[in-house]
C-alpha positions as CSV (number, residue, x, y, z in Angstrom):
1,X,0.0,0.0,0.0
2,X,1.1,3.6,-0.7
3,X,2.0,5.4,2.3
4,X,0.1,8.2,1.8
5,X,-3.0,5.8,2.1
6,X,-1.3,4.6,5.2
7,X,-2.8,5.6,8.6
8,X,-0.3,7.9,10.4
9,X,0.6,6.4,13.6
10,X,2.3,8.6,16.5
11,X,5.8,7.5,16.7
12,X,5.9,4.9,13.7
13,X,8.6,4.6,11.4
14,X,8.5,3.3,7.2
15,X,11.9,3.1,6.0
16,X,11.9,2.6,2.4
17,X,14.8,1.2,-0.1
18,X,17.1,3.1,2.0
19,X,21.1,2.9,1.2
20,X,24.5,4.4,2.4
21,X,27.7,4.1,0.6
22,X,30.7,5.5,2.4
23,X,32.5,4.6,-0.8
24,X,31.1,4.4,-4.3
25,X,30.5,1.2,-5.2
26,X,30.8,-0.1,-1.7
27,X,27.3,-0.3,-0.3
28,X,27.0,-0.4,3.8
29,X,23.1,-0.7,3.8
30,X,21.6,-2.2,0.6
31,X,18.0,-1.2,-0.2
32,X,16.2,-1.6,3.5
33,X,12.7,-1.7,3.4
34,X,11.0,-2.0,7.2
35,X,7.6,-0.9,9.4
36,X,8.2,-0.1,12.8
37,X,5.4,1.4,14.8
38,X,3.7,0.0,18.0
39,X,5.3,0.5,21.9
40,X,7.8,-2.8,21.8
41,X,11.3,-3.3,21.6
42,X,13.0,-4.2,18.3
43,X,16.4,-5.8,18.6
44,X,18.2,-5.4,15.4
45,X,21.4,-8.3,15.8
46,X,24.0,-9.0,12.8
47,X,27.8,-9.1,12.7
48,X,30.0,-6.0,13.3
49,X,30.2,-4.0,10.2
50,X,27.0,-5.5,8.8
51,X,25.5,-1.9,9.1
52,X,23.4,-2.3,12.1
53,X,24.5,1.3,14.0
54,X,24.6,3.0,10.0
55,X,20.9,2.5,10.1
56,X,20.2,3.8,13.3
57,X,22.7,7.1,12.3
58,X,20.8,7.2,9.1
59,X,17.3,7.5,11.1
60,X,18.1,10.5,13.1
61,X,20.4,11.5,10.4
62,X,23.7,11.5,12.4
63,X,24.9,9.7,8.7
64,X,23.3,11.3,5.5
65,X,21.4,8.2,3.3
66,X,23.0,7.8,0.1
67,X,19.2,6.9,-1.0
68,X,15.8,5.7,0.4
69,X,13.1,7.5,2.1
70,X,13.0,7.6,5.9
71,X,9.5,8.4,7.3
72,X,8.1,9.5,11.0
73,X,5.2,10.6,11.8
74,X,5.2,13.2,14.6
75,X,2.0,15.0,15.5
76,X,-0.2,14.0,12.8
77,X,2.0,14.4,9.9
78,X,4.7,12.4,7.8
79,X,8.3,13.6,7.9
80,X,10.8,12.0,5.7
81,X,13.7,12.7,7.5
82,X,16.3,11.9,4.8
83,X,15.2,14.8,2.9
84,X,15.0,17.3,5.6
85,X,17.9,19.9,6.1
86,X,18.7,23.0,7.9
87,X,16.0,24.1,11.0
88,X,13.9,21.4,9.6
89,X,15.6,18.8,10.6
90,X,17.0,20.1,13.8
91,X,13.4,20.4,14.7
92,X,12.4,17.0,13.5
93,X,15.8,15.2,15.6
94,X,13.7,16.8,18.7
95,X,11.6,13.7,18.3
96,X,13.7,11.2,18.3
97,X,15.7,10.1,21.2
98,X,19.2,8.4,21.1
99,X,21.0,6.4,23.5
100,X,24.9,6.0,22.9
101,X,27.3,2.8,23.4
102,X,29.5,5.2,25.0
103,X,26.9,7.5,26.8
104,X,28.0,10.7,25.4
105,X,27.3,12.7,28.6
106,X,29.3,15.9,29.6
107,X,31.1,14.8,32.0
108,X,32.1,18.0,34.1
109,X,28.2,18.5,34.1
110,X,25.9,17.5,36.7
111,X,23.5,14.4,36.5
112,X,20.4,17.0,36.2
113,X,22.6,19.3,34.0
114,X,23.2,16.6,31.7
115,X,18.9,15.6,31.5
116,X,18.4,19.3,30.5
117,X,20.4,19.1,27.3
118,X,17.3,16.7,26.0
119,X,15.3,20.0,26.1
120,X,18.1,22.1,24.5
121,X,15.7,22.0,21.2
122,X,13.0,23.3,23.0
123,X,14.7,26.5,24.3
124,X,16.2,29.8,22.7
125,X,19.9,29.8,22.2
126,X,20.4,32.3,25.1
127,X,18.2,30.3,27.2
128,X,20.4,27.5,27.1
129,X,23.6,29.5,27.1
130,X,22.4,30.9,30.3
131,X,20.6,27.4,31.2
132,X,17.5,29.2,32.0
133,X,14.7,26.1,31.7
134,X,11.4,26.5,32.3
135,X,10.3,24.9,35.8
136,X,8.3,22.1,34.0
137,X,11.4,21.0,32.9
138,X,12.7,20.3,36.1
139,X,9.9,18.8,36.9
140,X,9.8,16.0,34.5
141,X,14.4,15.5,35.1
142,X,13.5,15.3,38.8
143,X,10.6,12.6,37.3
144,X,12.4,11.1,35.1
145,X,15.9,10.4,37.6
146,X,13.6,8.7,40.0
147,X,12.0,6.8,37.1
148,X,15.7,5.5,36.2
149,X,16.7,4.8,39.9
150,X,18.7,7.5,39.7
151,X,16.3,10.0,42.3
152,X,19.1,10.0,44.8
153,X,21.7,11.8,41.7
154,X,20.3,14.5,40.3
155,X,23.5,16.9,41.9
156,X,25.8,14.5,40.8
157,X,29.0,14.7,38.1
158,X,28.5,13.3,35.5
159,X,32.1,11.4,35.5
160,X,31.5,10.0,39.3
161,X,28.9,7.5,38.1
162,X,29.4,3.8,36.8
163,X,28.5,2.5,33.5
164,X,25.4,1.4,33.8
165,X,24.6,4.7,35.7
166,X,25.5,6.5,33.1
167,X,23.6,4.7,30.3
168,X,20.4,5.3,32.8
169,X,20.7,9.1,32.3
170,X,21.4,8.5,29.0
171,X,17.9,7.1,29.0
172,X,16.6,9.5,31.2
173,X,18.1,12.6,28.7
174,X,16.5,10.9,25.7
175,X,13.0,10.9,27.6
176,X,13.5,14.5,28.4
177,X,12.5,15.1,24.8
178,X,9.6,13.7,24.9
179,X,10.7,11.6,21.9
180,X,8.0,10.0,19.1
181,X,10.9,7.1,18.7
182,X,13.6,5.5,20.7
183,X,16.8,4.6,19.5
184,X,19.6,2.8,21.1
185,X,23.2,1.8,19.4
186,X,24.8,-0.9,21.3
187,X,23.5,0.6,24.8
188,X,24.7,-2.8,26.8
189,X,28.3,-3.5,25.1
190,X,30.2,-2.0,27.9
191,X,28.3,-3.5,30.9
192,X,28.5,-6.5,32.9
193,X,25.5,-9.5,32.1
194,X,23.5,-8.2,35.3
195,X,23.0,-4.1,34.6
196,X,22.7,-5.3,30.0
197,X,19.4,-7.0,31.4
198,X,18.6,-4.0,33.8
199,X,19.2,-1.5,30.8
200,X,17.0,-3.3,28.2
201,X,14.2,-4.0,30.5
202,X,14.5,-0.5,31.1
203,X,14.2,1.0,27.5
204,X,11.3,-1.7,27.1
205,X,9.4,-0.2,29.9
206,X,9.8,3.1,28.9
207,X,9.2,2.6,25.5
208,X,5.3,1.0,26.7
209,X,4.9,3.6,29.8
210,X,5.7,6.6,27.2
211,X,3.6,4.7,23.9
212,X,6.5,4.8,21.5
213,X,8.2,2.5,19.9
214,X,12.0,1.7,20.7
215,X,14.6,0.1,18.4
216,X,18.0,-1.1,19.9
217,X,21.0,-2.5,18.0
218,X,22.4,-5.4,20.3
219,X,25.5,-8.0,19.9
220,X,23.5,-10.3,22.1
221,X,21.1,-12.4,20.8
222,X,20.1,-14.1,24.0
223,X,19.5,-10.6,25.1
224,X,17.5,-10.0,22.2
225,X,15.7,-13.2,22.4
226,X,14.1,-12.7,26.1
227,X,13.7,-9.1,25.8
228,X,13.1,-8.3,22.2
229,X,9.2,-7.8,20.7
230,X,10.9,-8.3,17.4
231,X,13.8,-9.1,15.8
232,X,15.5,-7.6,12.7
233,X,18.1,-9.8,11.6
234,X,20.9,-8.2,9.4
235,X,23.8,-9.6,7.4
236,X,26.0,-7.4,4.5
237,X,24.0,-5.0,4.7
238,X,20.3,-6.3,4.3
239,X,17.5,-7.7,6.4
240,X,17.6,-11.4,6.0
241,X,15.1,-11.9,9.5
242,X,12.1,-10.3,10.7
243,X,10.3,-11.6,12.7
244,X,9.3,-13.1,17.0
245,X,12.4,-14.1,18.8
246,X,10.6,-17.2,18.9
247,X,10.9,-17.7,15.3
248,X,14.9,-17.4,15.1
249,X,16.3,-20.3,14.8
250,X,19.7,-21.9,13.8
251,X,19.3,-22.0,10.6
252,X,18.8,-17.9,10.6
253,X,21.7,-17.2,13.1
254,X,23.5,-19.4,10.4
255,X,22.7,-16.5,7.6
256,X,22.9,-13.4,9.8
257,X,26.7,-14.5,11.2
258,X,27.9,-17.1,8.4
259,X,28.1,-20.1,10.5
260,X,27.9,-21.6,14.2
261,X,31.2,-20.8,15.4
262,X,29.9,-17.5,16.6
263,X,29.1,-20.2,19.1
264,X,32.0,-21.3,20.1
């Protein structure tokens, strides 16, 4: 179906025959075509360098698509966002949250100083320069850290806290902007077993309290496979599985990494 006879859906994503070459001839993500809409968590797995984080960069447009479309649909329109430039597209990131492998927090900031920068595209350039927020927004950071466990933080550096801390006010920044999507590139690859579990029961949680939908890119496909709504399998650069973590099998894990001694 055409999407302009699609219903728009808050927060829902078409991507369509979307590419990026960093190289001519050299393709990274080769003609993706996917629907993701709903609140659950979709676990895209695949092998390093199989293009799983390009997509997500290409999404919020942290990596410009070398072709495709890229639709959201934030209050009651459709926004592709791989044609947007300039203002345009500063005002369309507002709506899509990102969580980071590495956290990407300032690190001389405080914990509360740090949640505020998810409403920097809400507020003037001299508001933020002088950090001038309005008090709702303080409201919903001193919500949002007790939300995250992190209640006890909010005066906090930034640089005192452990990992998985850190990737919880990651989460908690991202909400801050009152996103229409969640996205998450490799949020649980520098964290022990325990806090990976915490973190994506987290993102799950907030992805159905908050009624978006949230899409993680994840090494660990057990992780994916008890956590995971869906799962987007990915191998040189194309979907090869989509589908219930119930449905990947062997025989799919043999595609997406080229064998079983990933296993091993």
């Amino acid at each position: 179906m055409p999407l302009a006879d699609l219903p728009i859906k808050p927060g829902s994503l078409q991507i369509r025959h979307l590419a990026k070459a960093y190289k001519p001839g050299h393709p990274v993500l080769k003609d993706i075509n996917l629907d993701i809409d709903g609140t659950g968590l979709t676990a895209i797995i695949g092998p390093s360098g199989t293009g799983k984080s390009t997509l997500i960069r290409c999404i919020n447009r942290l990596v410009d698509p070398s072709a495709g479309e890229i639709w959201l649909s934030v209050d009651g329109q459709r926004l592709d966002m791989a044609r947007l430039k300039g203002g345009a597209l500063r005002r369309s990131r507002r709506h899509i949250g990102m969580v980071f492998q590495e956290y990407n927090l300032v690190e001389r900031l405080s914990v509360m100083e740090n949640l505020l920068t998810g409403r920097l595209g809400y507020v003037s350039a001299w508001q933020a320069f002088r950090r001038k927020f309005p008090r709702e927004d303080f409201d919903r950071a001193h919500e949002l850290l007790d939300t995250v466990g992190l209640g006890a933080f909010a005066n906090q550096r930034a640089d005192a806290l452990s990992g998985g801390q850190r990737q919880r006010v990651g989460i908690a920044r991202a909400l801050m902007q009152c996103p229409s999507v969640m996205l998450a590139d490799e949020p649980t690859s520098s964290l022990d077993p325990k806090t990976s579990v915490e973190i994506i029961q987290l993102l799950r949680e907030q992805g159905q309290r908050h009624n978006i939908p949230v899409v993680v890119n994840i090494h660990d496909v057990e992780l994916a496979r008890r956590h995971a709504d869906r799962v987007i399998g990915m191998t040189g650069g194309e979907v090869v599985y989509d589908g219930p973590p119930s449905g990947l099998n062997g025989d799919h894990l043999d595609t997406i990494y080229g064998g079983r001694a990933w296993q091993q």
